[in-house]
N, C-alpha and C positions, 0 to 999 in steps of 0.2 A: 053707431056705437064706436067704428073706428075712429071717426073724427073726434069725437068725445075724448076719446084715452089719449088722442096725440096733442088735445088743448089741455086737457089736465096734465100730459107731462110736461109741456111746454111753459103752463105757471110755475109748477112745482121748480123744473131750472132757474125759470128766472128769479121765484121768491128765494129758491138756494143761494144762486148767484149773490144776491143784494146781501143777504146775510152773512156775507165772507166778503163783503165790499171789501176793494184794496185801497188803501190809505197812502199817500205818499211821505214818507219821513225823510228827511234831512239830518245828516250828520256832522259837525266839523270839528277833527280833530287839532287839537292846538297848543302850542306852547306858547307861554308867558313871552312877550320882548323884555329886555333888559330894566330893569327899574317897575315894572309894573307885576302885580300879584293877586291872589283871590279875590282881596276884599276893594282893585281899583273894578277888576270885572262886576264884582255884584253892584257896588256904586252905580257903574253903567247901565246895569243891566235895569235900574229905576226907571233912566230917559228912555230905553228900550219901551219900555209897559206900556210908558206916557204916550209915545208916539205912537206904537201901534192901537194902543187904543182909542186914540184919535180917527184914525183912519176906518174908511166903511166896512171890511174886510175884517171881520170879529174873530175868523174861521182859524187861529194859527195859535197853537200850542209851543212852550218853548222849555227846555230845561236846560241845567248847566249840572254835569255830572263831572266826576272825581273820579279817578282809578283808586280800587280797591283793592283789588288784584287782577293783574295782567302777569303774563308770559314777558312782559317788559312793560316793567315801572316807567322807566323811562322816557318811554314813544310821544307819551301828552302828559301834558299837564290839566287840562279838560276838555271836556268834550258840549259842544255846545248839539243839541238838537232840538230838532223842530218838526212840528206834524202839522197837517192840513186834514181835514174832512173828506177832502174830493180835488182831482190835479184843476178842475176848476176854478178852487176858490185858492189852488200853490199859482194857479198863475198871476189870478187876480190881485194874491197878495204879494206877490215879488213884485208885481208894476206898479202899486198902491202906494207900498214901502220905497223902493227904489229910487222912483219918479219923485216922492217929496222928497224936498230940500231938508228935513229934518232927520229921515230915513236916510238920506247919502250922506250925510253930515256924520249922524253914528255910525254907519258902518266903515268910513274913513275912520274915526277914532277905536274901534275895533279891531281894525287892521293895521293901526299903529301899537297897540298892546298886546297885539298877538301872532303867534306865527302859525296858520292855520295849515301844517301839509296837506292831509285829509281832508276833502267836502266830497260827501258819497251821498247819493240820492238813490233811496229804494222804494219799494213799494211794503207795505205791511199785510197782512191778514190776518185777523185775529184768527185765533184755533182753539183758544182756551179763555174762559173769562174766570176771576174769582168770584167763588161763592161769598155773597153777603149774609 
């Protein structure tokens, strides 16, 4: 019976566990370079979609957000991030991305239209979902 209660608690962890999986996101905060503005990034951000989704590595969400309000307007002009499913499929896909010539290619033009201070990598957990 002992052995019992110590496999039942030991799924009950690990099914917890998985259910609070940690997520790796990406952050990069950024100013504009000189001459370029919202609408050269989103133009960009097309050849972005194209390439990665070309590539095997489906597993990468991306958004480009706006300050709305901040403690300082001024810090970025936007913030580009990005999520992965599992640091698995963050590695797979920085080598996937990177290693093609189309993936180095925009993220050179990337970093000629923008000046990124900030690139913060955390981990997420969800804790709350919305009701549908």
């Amino acid at each position: 019976m002992k052995r019992l209660s110590m496999i039942a608690a030991a799924l009950a962890l690990t099914f917890g566990m998985q259910a609070q999986a940690q997520n790796p996101v990406e952050f990069w905060g950024c100013k504009f370079a000189n001459g370029y503005d919202m609408s050269d990034l989103m133009a960009h951000t097309e050849e972005f979609s194209k390439i990665v989704d070309s590539l095997p590595d489906r597993q990468y969400s991306a958004w480009v957000m706006t300050p709305f309000f901040s403690n300082n307007m001024s810090a970025v002009d936007f913030w580009w991030v990005g999520a992965w499913d599992s640091n698995t499929n963050m590695g797979a896909g920085f080598d996937e991305f990177f290693a093609s010539d189309k993936g180095a290619a925009w993220f050179a033009k990337y970093q000629e239209m923008s000046d990124c201070e900030v690139h913060t990598l955390m981990t997420s957990t969800s804790v709350h979902m919305a009701s549908q």
